[in-house]
VOGURO-358431 format. One record per atom (N, C-alpha, C, O): residue in one letter; atom name; z, y, x. Coordinates in nm, 4 decimals. Layout:
// VOGURO-358431
<site rest="A" atom="CA" pz="Z" py="Y" px="X"/>
...
END
This chain:
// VOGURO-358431
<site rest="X" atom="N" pz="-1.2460" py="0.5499" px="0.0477"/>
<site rest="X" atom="CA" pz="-1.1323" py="0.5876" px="-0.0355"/>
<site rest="X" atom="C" pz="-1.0179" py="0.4908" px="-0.0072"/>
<site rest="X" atom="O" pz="-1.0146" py="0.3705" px="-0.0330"/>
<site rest="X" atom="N" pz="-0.9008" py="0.5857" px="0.0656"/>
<site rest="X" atom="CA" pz="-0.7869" py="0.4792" px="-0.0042"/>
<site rest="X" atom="C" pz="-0.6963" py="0.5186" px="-0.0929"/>
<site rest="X" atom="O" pz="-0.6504" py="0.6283" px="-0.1249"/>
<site rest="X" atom="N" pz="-0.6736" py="0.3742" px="-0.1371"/>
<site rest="X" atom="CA" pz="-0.4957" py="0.4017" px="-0.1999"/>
<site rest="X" atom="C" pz="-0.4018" py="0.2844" px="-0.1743"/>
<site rest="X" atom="O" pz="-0.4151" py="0.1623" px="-0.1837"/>
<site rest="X" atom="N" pz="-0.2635" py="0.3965" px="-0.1249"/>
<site rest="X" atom="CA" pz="-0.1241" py="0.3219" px="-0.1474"/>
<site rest="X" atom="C" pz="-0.0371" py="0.3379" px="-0.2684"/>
<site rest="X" atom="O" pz="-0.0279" py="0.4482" px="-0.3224"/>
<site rest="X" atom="N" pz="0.0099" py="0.2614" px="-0.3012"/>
<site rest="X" atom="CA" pz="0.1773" py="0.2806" px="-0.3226"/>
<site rest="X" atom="C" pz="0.2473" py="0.2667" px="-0.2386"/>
<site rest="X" atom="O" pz="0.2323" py="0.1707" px="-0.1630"/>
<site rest="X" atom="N" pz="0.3577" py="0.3645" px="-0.2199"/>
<site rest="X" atom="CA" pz="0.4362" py="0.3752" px="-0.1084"/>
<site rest="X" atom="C" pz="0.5655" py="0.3995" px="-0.1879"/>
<site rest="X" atom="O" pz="0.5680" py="0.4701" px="-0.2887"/>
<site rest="X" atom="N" pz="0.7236" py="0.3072" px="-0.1119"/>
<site rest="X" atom="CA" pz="0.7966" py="0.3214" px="-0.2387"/>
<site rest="X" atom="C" pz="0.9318" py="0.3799" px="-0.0581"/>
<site rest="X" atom="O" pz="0.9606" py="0.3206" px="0.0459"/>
<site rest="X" atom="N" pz="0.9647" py="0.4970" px="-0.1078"/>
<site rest="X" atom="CA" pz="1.0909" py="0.5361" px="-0.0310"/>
<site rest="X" atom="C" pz="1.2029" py="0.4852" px="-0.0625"/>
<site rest="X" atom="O" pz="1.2105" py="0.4357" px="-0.1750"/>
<site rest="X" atom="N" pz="1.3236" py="0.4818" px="0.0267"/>
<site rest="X" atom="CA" pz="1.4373" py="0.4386" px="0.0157"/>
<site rest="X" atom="C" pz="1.4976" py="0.5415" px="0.0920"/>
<site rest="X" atom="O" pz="1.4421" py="0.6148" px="0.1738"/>
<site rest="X" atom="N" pz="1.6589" py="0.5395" px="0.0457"/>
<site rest="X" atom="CA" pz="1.7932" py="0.6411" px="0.0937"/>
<site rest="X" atom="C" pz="1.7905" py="0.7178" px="-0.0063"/>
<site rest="X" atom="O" pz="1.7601" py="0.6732" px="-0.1170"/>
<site rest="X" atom="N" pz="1.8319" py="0.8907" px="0.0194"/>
<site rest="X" atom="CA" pz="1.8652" py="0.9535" px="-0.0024"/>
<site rest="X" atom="C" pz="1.7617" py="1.0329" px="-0.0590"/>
<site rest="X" atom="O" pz="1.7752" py="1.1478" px="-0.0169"/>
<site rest="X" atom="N" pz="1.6812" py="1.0248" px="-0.1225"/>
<site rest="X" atom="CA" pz="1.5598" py="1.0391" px="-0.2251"/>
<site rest="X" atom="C" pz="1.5919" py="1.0999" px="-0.3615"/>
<site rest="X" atom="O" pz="1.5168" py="1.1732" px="-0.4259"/>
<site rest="X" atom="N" pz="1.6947" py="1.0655" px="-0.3907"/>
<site rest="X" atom="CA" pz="1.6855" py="1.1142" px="-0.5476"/>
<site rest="X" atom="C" pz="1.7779" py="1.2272" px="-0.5443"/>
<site rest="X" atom="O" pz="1.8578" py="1.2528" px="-0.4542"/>
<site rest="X" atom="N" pz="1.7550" py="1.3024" px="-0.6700"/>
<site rest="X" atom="CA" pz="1.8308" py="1.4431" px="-0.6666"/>
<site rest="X" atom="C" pz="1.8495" py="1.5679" px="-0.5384"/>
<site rest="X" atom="O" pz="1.9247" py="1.6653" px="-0.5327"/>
<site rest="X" atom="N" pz="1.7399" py="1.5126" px="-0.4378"/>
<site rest="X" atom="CA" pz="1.7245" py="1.6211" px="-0.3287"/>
<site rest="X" atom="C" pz="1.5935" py="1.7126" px="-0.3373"/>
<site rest="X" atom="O" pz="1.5704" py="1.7778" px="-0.2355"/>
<site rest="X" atom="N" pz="1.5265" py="1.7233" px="-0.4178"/>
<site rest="X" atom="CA" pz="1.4145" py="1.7539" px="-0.4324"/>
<site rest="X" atom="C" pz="1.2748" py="1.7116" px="-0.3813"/>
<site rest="X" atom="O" pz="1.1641" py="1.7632" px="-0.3656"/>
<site rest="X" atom="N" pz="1.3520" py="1.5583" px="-0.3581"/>
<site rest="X" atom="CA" pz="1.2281" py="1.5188" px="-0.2653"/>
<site rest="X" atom="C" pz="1.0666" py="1.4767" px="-0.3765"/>
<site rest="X" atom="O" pz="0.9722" py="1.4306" px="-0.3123"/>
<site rest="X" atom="N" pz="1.0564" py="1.4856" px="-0.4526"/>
<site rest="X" atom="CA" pz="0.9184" py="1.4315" px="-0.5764"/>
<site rest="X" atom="C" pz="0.8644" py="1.5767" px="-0.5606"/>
<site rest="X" atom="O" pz="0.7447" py="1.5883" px="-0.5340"/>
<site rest="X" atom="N" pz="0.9635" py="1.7221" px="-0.5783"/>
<site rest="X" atom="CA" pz="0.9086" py="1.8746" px="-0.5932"/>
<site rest="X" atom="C" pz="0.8833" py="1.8867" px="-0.4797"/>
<site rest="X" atom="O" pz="0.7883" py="1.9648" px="-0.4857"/>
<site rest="X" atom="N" pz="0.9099" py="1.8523" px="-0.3083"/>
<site rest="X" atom="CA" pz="0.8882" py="1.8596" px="-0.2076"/>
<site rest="X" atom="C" pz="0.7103" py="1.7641" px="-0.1873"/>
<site rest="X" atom="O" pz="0.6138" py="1.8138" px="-0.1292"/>
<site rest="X" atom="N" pz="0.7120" py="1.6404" px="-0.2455"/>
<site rest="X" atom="CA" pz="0.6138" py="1.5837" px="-0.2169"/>
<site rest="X" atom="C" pz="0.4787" py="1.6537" px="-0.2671"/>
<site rest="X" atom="O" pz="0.3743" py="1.6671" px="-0.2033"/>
<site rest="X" atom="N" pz="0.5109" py="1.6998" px="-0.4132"/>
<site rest="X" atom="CA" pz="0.4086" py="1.7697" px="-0.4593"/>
<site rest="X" atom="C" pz="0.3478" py="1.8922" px="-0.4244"/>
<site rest="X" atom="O" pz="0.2411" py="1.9361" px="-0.4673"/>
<site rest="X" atom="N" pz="0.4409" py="1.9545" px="-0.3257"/>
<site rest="X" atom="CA" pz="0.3974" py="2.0588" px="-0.2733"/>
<site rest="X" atom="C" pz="0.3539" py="2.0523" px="-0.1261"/>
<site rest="X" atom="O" pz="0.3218" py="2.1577" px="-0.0711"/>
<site rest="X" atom="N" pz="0.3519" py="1.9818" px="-0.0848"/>
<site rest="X" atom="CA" pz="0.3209" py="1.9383" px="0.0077"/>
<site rest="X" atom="C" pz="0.1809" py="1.8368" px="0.0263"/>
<site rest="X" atom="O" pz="0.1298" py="1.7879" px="0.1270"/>
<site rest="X" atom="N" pz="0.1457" py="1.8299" px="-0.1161"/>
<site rest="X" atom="CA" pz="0.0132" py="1.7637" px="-0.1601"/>
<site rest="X" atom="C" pz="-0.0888" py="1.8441" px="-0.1710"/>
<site rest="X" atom="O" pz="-0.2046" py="1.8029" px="-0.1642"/>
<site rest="X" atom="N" pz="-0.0493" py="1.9997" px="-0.1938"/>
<site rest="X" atom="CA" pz="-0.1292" py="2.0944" px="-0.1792"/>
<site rest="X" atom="C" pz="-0.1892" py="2.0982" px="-0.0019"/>
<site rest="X" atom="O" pz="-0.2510" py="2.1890" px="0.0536"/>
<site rest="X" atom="N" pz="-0.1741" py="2.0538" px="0.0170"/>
<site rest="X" atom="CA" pz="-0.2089" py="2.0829" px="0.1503"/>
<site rest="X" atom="C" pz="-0.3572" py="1.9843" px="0.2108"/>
<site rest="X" atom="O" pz="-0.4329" py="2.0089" px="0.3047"/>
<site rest="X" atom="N" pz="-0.3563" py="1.8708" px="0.1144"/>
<site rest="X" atom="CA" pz="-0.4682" py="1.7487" px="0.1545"/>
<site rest="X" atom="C" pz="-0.5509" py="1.7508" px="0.0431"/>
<site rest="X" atom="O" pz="-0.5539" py="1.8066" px="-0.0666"/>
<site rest="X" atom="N" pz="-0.6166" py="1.6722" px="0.1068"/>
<site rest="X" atom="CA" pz="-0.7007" py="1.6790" px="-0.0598"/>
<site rest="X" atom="C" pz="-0.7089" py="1.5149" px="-0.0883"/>
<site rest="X" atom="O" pz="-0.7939" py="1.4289" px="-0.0651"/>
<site rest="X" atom="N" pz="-0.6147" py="1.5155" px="-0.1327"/>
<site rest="X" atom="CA" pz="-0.5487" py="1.3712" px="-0.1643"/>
<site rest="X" atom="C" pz="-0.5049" py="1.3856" px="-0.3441"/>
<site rest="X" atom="O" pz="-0.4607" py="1.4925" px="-0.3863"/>
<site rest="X" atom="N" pz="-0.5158" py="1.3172" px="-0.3967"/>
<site rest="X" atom="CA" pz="-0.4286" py="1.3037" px="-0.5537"/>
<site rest="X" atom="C" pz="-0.3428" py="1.1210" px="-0.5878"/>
<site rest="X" atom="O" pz="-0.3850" py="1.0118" px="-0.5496"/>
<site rest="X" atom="N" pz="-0.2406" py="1.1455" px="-0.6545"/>
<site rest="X" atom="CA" pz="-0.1429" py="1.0448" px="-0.6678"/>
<site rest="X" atom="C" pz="-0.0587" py="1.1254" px="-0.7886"/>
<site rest="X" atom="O" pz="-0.0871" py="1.2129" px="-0.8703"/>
<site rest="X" atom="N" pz="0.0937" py="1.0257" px="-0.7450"/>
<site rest="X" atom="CA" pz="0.1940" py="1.0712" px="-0.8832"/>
<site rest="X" atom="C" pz="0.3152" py="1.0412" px="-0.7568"/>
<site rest="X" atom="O" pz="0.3166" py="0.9863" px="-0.6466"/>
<site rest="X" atom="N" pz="0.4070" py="1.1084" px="-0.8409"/>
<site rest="X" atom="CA" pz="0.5261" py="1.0522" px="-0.7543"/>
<site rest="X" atom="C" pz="0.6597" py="1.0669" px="-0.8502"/>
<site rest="X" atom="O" pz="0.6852" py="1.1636" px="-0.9220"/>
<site rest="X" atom="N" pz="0.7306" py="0.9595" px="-0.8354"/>
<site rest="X" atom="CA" pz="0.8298" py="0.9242" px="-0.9671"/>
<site rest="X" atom="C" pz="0.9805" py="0.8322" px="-0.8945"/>
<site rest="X" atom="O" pz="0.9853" py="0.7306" px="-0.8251"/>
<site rest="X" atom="N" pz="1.0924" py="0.9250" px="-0.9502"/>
<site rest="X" atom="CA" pz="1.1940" py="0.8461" px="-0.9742"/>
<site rest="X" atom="C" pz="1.1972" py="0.6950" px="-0.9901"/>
<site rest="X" atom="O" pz="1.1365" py="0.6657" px="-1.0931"/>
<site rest="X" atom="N" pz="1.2478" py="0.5808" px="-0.9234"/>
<site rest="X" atom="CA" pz="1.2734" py="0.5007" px="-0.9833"/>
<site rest="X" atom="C" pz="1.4013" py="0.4159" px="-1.0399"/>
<site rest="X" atom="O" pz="1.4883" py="0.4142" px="-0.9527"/>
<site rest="X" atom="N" pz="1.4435" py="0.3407" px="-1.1644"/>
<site rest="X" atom="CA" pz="1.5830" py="0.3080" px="-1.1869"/>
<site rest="X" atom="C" pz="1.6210" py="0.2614" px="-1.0872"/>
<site rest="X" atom="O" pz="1.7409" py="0.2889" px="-1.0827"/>
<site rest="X" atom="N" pz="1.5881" py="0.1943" px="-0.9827"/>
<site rest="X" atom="CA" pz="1.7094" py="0.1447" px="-0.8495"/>
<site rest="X" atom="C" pz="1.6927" py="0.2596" px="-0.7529"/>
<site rest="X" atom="O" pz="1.6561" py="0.2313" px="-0.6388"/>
<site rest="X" atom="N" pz="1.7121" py="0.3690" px="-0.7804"/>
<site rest="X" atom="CA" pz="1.7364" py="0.4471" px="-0.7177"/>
<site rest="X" atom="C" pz="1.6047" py="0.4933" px="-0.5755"/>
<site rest="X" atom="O" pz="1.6162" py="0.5982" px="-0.5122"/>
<site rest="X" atom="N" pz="1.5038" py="0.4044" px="-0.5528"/>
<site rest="X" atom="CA" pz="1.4286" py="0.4534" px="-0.4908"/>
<site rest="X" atom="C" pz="1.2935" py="0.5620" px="-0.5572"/>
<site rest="X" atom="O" pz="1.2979" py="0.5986" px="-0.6747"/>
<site rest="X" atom="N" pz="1.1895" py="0.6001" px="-0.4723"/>
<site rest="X" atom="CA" pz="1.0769" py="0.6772" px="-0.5371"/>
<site rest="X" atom="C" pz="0.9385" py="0.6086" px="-0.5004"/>
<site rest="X" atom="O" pz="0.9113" py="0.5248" px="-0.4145"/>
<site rest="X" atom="N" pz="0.8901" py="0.6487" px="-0.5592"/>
<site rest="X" atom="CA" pz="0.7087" py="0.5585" px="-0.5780"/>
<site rest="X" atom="C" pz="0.6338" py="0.7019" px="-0.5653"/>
<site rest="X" atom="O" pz="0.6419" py="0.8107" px="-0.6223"/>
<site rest="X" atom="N" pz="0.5584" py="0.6464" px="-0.4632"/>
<site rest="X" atom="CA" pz="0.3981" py="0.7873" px="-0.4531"/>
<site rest="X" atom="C" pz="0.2863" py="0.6954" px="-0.4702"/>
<site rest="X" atom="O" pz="0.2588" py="0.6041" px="-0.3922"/>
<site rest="X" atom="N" pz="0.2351" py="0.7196" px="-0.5575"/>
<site rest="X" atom="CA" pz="0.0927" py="0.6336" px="-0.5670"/>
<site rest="X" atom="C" pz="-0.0254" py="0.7771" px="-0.5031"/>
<site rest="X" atom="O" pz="-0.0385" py="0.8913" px="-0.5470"/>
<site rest="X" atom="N" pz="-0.0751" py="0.7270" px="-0.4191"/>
<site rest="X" atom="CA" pz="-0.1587" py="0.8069" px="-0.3561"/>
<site rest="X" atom="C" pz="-0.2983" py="0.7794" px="-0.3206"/>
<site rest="X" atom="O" pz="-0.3201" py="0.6651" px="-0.2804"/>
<site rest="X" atom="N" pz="-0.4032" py="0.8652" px="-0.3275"/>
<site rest="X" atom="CA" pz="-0.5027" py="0.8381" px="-0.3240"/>
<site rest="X" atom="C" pz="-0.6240" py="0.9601" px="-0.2216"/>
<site rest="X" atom="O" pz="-0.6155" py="1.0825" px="-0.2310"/>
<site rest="X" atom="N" pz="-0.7279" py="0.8868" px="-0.1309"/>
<site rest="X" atom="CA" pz="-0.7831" py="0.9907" px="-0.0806"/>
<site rest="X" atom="C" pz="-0.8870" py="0.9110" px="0.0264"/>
<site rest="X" atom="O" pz="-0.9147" py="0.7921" px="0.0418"/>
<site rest="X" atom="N" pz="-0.9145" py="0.9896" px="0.0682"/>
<site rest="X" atom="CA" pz="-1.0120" py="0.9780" px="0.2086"/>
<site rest="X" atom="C" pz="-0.8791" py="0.9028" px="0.2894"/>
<site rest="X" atom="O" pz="-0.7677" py="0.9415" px="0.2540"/>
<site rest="X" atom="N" pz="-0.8859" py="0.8076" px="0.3856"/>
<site rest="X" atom="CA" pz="-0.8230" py="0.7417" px="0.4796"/>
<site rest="X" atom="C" pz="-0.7645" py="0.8273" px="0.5443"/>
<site rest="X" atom="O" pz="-0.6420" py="0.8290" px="0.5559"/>
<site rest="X" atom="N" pz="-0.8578" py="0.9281" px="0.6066"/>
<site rest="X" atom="CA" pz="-0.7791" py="1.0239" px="0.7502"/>
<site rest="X" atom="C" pz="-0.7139" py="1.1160" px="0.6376"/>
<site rest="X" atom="O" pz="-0.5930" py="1.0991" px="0.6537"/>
<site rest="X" atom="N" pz="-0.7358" py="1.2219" px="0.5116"/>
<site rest="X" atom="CA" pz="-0.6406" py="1.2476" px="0.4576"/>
<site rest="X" atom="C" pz="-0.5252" py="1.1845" px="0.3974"/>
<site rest="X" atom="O" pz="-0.4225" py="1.2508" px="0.4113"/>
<site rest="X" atom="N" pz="-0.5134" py="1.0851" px="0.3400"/>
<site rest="X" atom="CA" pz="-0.4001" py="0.9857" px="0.3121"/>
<site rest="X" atom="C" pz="-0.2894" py="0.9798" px="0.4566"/>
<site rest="X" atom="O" pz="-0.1755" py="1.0252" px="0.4677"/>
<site rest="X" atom="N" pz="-0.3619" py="0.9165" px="0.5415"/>
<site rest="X" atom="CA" pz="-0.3001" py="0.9221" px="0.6585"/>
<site rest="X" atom="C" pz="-0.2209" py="1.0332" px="0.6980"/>
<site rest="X" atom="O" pz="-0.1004" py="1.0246" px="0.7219"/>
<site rest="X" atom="N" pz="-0.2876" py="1.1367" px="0.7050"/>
<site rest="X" atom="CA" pz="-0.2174" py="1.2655" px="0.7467"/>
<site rest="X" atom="C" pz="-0.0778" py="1.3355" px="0.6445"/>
<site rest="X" atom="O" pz="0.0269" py="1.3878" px="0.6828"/>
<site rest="X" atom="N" pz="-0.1277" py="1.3108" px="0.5085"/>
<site rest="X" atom="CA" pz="-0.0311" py="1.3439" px="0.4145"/>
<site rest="X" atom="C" pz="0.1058" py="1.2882" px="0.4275"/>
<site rest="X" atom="O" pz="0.2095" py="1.3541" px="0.4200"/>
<site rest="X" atom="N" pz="0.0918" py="1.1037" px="0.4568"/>
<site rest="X" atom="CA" pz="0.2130" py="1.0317" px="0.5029"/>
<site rest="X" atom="C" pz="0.2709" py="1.0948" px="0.6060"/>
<site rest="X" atom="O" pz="0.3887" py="1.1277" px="0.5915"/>
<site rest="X" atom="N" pz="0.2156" py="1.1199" px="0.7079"/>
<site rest="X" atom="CA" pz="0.2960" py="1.1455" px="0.8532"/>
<site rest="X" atom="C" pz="0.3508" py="1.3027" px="0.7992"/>
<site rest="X" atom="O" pz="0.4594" py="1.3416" px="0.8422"/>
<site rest="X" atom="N" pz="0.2638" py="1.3998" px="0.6943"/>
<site rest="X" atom="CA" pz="0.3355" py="1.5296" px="0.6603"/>
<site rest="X" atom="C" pz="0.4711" py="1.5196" px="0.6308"/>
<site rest="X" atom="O" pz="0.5634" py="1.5887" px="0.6741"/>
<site rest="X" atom="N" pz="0.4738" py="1.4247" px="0.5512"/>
<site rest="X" atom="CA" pz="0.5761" py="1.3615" px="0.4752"/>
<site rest="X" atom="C" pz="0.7208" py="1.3056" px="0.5606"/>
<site rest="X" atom="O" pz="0.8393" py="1.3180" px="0.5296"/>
<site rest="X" atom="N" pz="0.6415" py="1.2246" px="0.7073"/>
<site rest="X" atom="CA" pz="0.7580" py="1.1940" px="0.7692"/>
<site rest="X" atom="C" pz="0.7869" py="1.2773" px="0.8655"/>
<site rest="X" atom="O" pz="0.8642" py="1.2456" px="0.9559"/>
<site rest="X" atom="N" pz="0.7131" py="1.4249" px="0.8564"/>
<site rest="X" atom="CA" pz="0.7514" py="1.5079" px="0.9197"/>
<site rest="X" atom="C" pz="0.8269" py="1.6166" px="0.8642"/>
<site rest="X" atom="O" pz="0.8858" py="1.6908" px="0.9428"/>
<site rest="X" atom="N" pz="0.8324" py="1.6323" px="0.7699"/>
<site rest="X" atom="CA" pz="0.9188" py="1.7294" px="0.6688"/>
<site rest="X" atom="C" pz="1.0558" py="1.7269" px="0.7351"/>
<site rest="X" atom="O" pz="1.1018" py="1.6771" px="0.8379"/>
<site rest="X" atom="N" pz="1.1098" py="1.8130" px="0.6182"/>
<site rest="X" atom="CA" pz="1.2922" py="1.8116" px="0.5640"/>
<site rest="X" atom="C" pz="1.3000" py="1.6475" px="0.4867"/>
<site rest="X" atom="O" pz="1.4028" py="1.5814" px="0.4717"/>
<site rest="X" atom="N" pz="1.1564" py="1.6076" px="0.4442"/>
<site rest="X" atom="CA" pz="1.2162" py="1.4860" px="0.3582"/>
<site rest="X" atom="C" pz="1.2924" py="1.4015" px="0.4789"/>
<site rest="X" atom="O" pz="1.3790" py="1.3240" px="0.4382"/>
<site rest="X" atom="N" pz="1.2748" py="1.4057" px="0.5977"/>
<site rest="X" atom="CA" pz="1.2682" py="1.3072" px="0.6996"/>
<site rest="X" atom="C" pz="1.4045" py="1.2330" px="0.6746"/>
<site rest="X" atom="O" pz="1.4258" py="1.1171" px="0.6387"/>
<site rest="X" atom="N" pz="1.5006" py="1.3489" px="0.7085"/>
<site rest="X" atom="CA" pz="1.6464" py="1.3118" px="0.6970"/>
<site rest="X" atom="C" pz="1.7021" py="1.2509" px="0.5510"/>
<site rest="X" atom="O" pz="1.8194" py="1.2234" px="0.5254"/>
<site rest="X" atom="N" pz="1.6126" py="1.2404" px="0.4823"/>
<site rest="X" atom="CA" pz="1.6918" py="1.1634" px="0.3601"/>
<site rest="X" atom="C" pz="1.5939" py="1.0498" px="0.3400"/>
<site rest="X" atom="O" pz="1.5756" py="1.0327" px="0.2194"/>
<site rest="X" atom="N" pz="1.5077" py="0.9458" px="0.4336"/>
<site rest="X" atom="CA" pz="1.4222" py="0.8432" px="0.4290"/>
<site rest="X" atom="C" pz="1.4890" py="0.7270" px="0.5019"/>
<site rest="X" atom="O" pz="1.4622" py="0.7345" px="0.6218"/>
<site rest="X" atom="N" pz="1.5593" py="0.6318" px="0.4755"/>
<site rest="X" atom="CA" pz="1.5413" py="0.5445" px="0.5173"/>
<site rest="X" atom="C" pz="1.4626" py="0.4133" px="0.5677"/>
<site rest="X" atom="O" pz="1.4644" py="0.3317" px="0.6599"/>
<site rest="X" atom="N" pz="1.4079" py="0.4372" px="0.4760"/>
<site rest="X" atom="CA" pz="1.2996" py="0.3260" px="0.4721"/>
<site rest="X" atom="C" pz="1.1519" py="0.3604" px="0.3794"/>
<site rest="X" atom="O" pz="1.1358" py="0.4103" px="0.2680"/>
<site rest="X" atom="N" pz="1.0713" py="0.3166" px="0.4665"/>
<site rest="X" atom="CA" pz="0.9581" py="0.4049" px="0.3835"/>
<site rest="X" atom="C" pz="0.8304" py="0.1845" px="0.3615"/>
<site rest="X" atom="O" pz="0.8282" py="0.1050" px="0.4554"/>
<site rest="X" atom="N" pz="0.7710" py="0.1618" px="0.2517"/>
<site rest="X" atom="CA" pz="0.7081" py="0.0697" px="0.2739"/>
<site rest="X" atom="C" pz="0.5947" py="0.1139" px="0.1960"/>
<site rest="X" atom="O" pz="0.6192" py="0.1828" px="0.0970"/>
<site rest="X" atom="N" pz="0.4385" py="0.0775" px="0.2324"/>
<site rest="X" atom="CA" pz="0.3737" py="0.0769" px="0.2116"/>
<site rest="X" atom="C" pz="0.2485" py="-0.0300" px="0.1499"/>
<site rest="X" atom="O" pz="0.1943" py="-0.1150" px="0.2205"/>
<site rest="X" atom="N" pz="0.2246" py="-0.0127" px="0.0436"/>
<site rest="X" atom="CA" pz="0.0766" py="-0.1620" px="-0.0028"/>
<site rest="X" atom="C" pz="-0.0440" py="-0.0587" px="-0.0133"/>
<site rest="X" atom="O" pz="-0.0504" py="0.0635" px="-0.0266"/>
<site rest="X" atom="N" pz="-0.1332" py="-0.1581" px="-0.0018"/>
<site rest="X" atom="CA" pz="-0.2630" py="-0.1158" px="-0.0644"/>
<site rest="X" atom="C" pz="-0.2589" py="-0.1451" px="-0.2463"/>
<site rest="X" atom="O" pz="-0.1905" py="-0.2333" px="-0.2983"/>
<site rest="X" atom="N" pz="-0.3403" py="-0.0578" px="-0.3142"/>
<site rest="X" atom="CA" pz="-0.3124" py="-0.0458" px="-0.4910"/>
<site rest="X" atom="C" pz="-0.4536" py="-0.0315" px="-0.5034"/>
<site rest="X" atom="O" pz="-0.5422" py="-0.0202" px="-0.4187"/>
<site rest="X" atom="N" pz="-0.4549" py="-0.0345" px="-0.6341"/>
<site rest="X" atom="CA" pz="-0.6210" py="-0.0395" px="-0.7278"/>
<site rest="X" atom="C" pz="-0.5650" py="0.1555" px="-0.7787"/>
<site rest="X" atom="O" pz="-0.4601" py="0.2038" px="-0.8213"/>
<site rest="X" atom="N" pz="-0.6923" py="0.2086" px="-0.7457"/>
<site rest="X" atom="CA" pz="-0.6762" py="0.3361" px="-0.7568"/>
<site rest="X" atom="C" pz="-0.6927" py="0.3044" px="-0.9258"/>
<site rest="X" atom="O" pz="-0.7582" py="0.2136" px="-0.9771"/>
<site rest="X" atom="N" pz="-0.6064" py="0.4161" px="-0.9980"/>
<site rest="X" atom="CA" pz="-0.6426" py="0.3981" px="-1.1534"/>
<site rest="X" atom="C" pz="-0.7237" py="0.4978" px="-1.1940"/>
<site rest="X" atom="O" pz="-0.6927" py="0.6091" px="-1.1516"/>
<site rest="X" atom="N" pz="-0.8344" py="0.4893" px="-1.2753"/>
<site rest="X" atom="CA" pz="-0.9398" py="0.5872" px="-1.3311"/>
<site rest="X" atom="C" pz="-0.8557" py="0.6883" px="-1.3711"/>
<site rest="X" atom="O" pz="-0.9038" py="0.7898" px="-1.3207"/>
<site rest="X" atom="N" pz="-0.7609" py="0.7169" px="-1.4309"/>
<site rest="X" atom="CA" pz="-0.7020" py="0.8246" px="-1.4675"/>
<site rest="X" atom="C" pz="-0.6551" py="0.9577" px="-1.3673"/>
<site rest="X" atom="O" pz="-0.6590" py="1.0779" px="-1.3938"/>
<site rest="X" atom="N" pz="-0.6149" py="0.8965" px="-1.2578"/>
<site rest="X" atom="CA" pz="-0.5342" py="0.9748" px="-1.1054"/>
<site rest="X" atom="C" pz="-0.6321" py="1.0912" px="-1.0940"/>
<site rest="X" atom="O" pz="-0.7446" py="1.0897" px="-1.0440"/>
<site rest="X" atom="N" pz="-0.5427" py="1.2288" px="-1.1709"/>
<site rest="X" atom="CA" pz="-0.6798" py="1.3417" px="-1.1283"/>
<site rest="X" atom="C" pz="-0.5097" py="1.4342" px="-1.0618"/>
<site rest="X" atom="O" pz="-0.3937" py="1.4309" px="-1.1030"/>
<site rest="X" atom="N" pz="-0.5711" py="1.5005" px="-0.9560"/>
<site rest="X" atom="CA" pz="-0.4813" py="1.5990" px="-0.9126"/>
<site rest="X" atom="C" pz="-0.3590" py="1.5582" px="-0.8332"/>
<site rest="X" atom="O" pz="-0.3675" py="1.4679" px="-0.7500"/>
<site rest="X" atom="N" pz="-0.2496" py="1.6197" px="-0.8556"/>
<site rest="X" atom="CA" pz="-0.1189" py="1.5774" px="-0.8252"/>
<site rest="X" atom="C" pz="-0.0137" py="1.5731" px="-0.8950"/>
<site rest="X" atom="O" pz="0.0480" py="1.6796" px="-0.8967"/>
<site rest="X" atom="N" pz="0.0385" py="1.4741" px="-0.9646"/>
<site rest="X" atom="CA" pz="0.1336" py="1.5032" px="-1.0623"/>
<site rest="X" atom="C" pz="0.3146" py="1.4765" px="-1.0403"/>
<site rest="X" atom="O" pz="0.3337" py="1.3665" px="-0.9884"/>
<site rest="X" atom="N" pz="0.4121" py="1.5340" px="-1.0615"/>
<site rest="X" atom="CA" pz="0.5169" py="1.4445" px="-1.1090"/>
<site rest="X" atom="C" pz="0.5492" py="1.3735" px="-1.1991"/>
<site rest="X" atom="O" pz="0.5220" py="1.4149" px="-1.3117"/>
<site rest="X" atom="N" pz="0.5985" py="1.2795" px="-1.1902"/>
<site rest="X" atom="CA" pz="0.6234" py="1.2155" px="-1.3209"/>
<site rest="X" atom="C" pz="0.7573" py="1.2047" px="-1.3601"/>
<site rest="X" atom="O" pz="0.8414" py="1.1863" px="-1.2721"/>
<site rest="X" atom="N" pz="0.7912" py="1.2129" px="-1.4766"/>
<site rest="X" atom="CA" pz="0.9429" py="1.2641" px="-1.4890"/>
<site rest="X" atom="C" pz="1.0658" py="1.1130" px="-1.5160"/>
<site rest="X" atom="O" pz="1.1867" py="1.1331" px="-1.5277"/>
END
């Protein structure tokens, strides 16, 4: 099992990029959250099998999100007992 937090930078907010991520979560069988943050960047806390995690990121930097990412950074996180599914968080 892994998990990241992964926190984006640029052009992230108000493009639909959190409704883009979540739908695009349908696709792995991965579960996390993904949320606005006040300095303007976004947080995906994500969780899964390694090779799915993996693959979901690169979905991700393969999208429409691509062009509005500047900077993408990644940690390792303590998965939280709660993380069921895929959620937004508002």
């Amino acid at each position: 099992m892994k998990t990241l937090q992964v926190h984006y930078e640029g052009r992230v907010q108000g493009v639909g990029f959190r409704y883009t991520v979540k739908t695009l979560a349908r696709e792995y069988d991965v579960s996390g959250t993904v949320a606005n943050l006040p300095d303007g960047r976004v947080e995906l806390l994500l969780s899964g099998d390694a090779d799915e995690v993996d693959a979901f990121l690169e979905g991700i930097r393969t999208s429409t999100l691509a062009g509005h990412i500047t900077l993408e950074s990644a940690s390792e996180a303590i998965r939280p007992d709660t993380l069921r599914g895929f959620t937004i968080i508002p």
